[in-house]
C-alpha positions in Angstrom: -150.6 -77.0 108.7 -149.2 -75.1 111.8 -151.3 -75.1 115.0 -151.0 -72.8 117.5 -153.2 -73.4 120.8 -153.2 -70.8 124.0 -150.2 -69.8 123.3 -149.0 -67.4 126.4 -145.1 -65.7 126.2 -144.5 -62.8 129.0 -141.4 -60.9 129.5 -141.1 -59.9 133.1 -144.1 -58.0 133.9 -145.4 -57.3 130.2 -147.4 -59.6 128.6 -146.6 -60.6 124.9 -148.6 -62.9 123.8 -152.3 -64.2 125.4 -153.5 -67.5 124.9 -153.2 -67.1 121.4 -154.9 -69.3 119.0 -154.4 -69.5 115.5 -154.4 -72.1 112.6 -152.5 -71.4 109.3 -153.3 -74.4 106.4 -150.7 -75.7 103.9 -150.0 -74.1 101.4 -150.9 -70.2 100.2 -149.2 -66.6 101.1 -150.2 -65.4 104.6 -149.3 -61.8 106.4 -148.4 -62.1 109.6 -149.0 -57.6 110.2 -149.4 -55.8 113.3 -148.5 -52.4 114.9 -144.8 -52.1 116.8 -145.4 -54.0 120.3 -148.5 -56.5 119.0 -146.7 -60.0 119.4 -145.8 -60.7 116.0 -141.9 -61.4 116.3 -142.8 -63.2 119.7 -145.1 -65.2 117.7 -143.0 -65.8 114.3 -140.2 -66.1 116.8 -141.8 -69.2 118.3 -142.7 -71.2 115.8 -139.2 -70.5 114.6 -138.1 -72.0 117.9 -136.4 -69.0 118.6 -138.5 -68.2 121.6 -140.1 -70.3 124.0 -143.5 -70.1 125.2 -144.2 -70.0 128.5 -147.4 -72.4 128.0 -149.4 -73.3 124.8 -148.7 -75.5 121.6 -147.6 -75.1 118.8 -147.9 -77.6 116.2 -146.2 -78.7 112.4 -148.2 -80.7 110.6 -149.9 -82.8 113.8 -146.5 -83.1 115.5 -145.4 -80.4 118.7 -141.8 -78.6 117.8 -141.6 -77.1 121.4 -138.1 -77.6 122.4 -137.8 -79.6 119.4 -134.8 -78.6 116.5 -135.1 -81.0 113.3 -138.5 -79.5 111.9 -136.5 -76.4 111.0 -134.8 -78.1 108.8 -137.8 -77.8 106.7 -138.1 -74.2 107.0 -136.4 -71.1 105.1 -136.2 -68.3 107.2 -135.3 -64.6 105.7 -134.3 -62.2 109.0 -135.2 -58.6 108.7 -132.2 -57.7 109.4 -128.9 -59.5 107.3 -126.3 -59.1 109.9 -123.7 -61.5 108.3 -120.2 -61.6 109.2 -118.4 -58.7 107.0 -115.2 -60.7 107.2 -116.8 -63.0 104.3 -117.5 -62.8 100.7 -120.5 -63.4 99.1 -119.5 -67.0 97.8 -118.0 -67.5 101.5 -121.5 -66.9 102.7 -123.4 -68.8 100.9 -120.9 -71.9 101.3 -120.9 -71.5 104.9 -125.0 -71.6 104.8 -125.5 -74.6 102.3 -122.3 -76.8 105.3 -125.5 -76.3 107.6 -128.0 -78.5 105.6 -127.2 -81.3 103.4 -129.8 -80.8 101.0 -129.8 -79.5 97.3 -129.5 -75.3 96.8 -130.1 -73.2 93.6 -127.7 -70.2 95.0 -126.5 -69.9 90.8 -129.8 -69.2 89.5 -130.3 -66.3 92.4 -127.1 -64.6 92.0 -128.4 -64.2 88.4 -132.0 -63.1 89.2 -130.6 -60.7 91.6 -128.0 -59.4 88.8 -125.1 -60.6 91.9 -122.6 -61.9 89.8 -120.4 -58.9 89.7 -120.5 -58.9 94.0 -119.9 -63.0 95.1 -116.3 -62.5 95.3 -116.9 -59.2 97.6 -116.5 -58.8 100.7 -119.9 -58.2 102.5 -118.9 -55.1 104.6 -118.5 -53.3 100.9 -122.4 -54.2 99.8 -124.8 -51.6 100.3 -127.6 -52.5 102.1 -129.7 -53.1 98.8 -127.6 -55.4 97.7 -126.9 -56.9 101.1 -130.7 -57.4 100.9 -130.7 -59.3 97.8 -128.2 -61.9 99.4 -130.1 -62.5 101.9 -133.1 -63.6 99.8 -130.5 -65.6 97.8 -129.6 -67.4 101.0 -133.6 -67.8 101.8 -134.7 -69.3 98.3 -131.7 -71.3 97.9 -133.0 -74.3 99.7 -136.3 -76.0 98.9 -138.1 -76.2 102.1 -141.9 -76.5 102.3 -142.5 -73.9 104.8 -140.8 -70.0 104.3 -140.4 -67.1 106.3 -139.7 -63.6 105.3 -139.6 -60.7 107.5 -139.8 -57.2 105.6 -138.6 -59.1 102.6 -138.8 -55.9 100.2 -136.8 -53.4 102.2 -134.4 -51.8 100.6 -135.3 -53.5 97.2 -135.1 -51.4 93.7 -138.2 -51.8 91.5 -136.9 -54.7 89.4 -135.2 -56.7 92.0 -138.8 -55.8 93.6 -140.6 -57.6 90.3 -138.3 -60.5 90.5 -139.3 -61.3 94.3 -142.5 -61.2 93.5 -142.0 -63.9 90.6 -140.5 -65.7 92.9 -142.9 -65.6 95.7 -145.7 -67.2 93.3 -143.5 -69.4 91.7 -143.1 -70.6 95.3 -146.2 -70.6 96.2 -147.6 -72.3 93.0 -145.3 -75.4 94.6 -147.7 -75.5 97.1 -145.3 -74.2 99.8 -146.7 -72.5 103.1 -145.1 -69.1 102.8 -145.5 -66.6 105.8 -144.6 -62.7 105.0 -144.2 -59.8 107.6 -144.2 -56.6 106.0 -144.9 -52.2 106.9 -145.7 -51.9 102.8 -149.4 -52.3 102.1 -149.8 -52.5 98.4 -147.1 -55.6 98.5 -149.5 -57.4 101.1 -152.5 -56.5 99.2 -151.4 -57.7 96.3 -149.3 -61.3 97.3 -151.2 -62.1 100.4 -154.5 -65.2 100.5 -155.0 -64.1 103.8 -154.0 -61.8 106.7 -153.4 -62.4 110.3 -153.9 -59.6 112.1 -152.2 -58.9 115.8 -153.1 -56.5 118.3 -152.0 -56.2 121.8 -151.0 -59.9 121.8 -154.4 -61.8 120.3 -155.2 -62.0 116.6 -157.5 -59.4 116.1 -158.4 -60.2 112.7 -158.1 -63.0 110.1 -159.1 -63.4 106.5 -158.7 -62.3 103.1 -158.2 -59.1 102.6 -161.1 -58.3 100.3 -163.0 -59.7 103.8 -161.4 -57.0 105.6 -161.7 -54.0 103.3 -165.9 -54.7 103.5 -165.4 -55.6 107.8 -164.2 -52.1 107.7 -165.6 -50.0 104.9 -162.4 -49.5 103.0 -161.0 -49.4 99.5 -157.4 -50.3 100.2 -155.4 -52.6 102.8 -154.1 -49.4 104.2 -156.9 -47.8 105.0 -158.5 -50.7 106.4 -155.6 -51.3 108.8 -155.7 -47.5 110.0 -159.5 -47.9 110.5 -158.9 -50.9 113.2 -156.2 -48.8 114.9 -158.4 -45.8 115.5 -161.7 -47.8 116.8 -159.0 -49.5 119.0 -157.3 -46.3 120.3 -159.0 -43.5 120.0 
């Protein structure tokens, strides 16, 4: 389970996240959503160890990883942006990854989900961003880590590489692995997600199921709903 207690991260003058509490169990798909500006990079961020708090806990299964590096070991992480080295090839990638942990990777059985075979001995600076995409869920599922991370993990995605991420996702989570999503499409966290965390202006405004926050709000769809919070909270 990951623990998060009064968690407070400012930059300067602007405050980013305030005394934020939040507890996500093991195991299930949660989304981690949010306008532009709400703390949820500061807060994915930080339990990545990415970004330090300025005060608060946060906590892995009863132990603190403030300021602490091993737990991430046991975490997959899948940036929103791939900015790999373009020097490399696809094979050179993925070797270079699997140097940084010793454990056991199934980077063959993703190259042939992804349909990637025809591209490993490419340089990376000739992919297109669709298929720079796919790599980068390669390099995220490759290792078999209790805890994942994926930040806008459809973008740039064609519908059947779209279908086989899904698959995946479930087949994950049917491991009982704790998989945290980030993600602007609607219908994909509608349909994978147990429950949402929603941020706003640095405090979870909102968390639950999302059938819990379709009836909170009076909504049909996940889209709406979100819309319908925005314009109580700004207009």
């Amino acid at each position: 389970m990951i623990e998060i207690k009064q968690l407070i991260k400012n930059y300067g003058k602007v405050k980013v996240l305030k005394e934020l509490d939040l507890e996500i169990r093991s195991g299930g798909i949660f989304a981690v959503l949010g306008p532009n500006g709400s703390g949820k990079t500061t807060l994915i961020k930080s339990i990545l160890g990415l970004v330090i708090p300025d005060s608060g806990s946060i906590s892995i299964n009863g132990e603190s990883i403030l300021k602490k590096f091993s737990y991430r070991n046991d975490i997959d992480y899948l940036p929103q942006i791939a900015n790999f080295p373009n020097n490399l090839t696809v094979n050179e990638l993925i070797s270079m990854v699997k140097d940084f942990r010793n454990k056991i990777t199934r980077e063959a059985e993703l190259i042939e989900i992804f349909g990637l075979n025809e591209f490993v001995d490419k340089k990376l600076s000739n992919l297109s961003g669709g298929t720079r995409q796919k790599v980068n869920l390669v390099l995220a599922f490759m290792f078999d880590s209790p805890v994942l991370f994926l930040d806008e993990p459809t973008s740039g995605l064609d519908p059947v590489s779209m279908i086989q991420l899904k698959k995946i996702i479930r087949e994950e989570k049917a491991k009982g692995k704790t998989i945290l999503i980030t993600s602007h499409i609607m219908n994909f966290v509608e349909e994978m997600s147990d429950e949402i965390v929603f941020l706003l202006d640095g405090k979870i405004y909102f968390k639950g199921t999302v059938s819990e926050l379709k009836l909170q709000t009076g909504k049909k769809d996940l889209e709406h709903a979100i819309a319908e919070i925005l314009k109580e909270e700004y207009v």
